[in-house]
N, C-alpha and C positions, 0 to 999 in steps of 0.2 A: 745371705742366701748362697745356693753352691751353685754350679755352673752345668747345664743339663744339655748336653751334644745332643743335639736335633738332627745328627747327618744319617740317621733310619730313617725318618720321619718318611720318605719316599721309594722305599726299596721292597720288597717283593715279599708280603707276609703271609704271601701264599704258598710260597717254594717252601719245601722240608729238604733237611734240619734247618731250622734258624739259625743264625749267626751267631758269636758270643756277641759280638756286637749288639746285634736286635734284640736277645736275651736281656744286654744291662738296661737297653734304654726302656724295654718293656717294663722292666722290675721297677724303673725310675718312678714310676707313673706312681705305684704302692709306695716307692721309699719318700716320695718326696709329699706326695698328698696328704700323705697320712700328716706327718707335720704340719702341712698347710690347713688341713683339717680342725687340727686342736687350736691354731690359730684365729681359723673364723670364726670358729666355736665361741672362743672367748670374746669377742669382737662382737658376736650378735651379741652373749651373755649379756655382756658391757655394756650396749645401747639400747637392753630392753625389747628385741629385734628377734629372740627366735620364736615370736609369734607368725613373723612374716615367712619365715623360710617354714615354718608347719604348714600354714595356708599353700604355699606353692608346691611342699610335697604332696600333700594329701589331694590336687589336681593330678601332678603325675602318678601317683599311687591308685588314681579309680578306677576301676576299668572303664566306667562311664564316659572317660576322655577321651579314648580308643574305640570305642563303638560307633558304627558308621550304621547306619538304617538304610540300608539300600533305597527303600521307599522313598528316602529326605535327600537322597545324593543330589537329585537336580537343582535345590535350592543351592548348593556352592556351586554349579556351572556358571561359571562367566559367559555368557549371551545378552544376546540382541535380540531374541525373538516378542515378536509383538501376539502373533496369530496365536488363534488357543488352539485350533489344532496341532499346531508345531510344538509347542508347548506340553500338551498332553504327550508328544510322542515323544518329549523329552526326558518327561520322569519314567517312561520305561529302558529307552536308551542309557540314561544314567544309574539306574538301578541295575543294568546289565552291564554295564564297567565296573560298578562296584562290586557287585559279586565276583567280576571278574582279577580282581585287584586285589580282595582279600583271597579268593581261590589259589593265587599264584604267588602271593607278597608281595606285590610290584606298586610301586605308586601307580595313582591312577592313572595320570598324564603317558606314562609308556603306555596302559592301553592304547586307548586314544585321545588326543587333546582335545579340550572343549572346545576351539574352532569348527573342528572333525563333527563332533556331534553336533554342533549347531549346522555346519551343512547338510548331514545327514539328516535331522528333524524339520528342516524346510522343504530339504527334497527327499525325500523316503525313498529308497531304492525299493523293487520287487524281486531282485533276481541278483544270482550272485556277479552276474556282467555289467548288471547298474552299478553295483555297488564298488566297483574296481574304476566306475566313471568318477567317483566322488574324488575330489581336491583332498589330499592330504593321505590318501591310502595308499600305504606300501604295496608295492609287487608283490604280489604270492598271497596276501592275507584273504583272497577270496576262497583259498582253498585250505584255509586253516579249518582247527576246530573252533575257536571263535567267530569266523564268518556266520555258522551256520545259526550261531545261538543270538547273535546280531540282528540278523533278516528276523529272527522268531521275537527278536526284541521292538522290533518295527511293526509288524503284524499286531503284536499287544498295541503299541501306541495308535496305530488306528484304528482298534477297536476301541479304547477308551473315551470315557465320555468326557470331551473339553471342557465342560460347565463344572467336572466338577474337582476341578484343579481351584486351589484355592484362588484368591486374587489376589496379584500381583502390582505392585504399584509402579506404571510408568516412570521411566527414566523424569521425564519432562514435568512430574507431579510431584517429585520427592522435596522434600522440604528441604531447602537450601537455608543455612544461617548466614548470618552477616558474617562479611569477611572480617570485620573490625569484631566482631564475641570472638572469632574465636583465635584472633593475635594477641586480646588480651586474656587468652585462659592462655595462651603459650609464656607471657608475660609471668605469670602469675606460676605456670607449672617451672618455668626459671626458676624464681624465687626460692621455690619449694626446696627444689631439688637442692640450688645451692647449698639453701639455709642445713639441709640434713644430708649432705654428703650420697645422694642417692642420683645415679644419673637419667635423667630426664627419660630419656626411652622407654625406663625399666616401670615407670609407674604409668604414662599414657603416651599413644603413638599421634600422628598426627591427626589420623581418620577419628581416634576416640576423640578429641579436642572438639572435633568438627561437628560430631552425634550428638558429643556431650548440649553444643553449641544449640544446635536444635530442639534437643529434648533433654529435659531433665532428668529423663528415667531411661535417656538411652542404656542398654544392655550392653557397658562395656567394662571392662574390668577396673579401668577408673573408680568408678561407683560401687566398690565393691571393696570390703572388708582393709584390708590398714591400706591401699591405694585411696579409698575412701576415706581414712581416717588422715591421710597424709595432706591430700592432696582435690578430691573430688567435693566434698564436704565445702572447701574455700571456694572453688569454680562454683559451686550454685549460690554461694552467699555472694558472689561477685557479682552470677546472673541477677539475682534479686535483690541488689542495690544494699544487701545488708553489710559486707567490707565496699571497703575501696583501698584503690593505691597512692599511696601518698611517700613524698620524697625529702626525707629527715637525712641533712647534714651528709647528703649527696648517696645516701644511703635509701634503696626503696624499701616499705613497709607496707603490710597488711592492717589495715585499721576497719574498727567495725564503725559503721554508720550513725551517728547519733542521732534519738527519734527525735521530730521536733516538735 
């Protein structure tokens, strides 16, 4: 392979004219991928594999992936809140950052962080002087144009009806798996990965191991299309006793269970 000077990589690709410099290393990007390109090409060819890289384009290619529902935003807030009132004034609050996030392009968290809104849905401001009381609010943002749309975002959440937020399942109710299922699906996603040169991460993360652990039909990408065929498929034969691990000639193996 050839040797690619990274010393742009830091410099200013805002300023005009570019550099000849920042010009070659730009072009590098085309000149060298493109090789690297016909490369992997042949490489999934070879191992039967550009099934997988379809499945992962055609997520990034949906627009479906990129769709946020203002209305569902609150389901990714990270909180603590218990009350249904708080709660109720939560999905207006978060549905009023997201409009605000996709309005402006900004990730969410520059509007406001979910700490932010969880104090805000505990304690409701009425007034723009409350709302400059609240932990986490910058100076000045009382007098912006999103203060005003905020308070009108608080006023919906106390209008709404608590009850009829779906239900939510307590921290303290959620089905916790045995720590030993789910060392042996990490066990076993080892295996995997070794055995096909795929690194461990790319097929399940730790949290999927853990759902996986709990439920069989958790909704993670594990279970789902050649992760499932690699990988997820083994983890539920492991849960229900149909392989096990067994250790040949200092070498671990997948064996299925024999009925008795």
């Amino acid at each position: 392979g050839g040797h690619v000077d990274k010393g742009s990589r830091f410099t200013d690709w805002a300023r005009r004219p570019l550099s000849e410099k920042q010009l070659v290393y730009a072009l590098g990007d085309v000149t060298h991928l493109r090789d690297a390109y016909k490369k992997l090409q042949a490489q999934l060819d070879g191992n039967d594999r550009a099934g997988w890289l379809a499945e992962e384009m055609a997520i990034l290619e949906s627009p479906a992936t990129y769709d946020a529902d203002p209305e569902n935003a609150w389901r990714r807030v990270k909180m603590r809140i218990r009350k249904k009132q708080a709660l109720a004034m939560m999905v207006d609050l978060a549905a009023w950052r997201e409009r605000e996030a996709q309005a402006r392009n900004l990730p969410r968290q520059r509007i406001l962080k979910d700490e932010i809104l969880s104090a805000i849905a505990a304690h409701p401001p009425s007034s723009l002087a409350e709302l400059e009381g609240i932990r986490g609010i910058s100076k000045g943002f009382s007098r912006s144009a999103m203060a005003k749309g905020l308070l009108k975002a608080v006023e919906d959440g106390k209008a709404r009806d608590p009850d009829s937020i779906p239900q939510t399942r307590p921290a303290g109710n959620r089905k916790t798996p045995p720590a030993a299922v789910t060392d042996l699906l990490k066990v076993v996603l080892k295996m995997v990965s070794e055995e096909h040169g795929v690194a461990a991460r790319l097929v399940a993360s730790v949290a999927d191991l853990e759902k996986i652990a709990a439920d069989d039909k958790a909704d993670v990408p594990a279970l789902k299309g050649w992760r499932y065929k690699l990988f997820g498929e083994k983890a539920l034969k492991i849960k229900r006793g149909e392989l096990c691990i067994a250790l040949f000639e200092g070498k671990l193996e997948l064996l299925p269970v024999a009925d008795d």
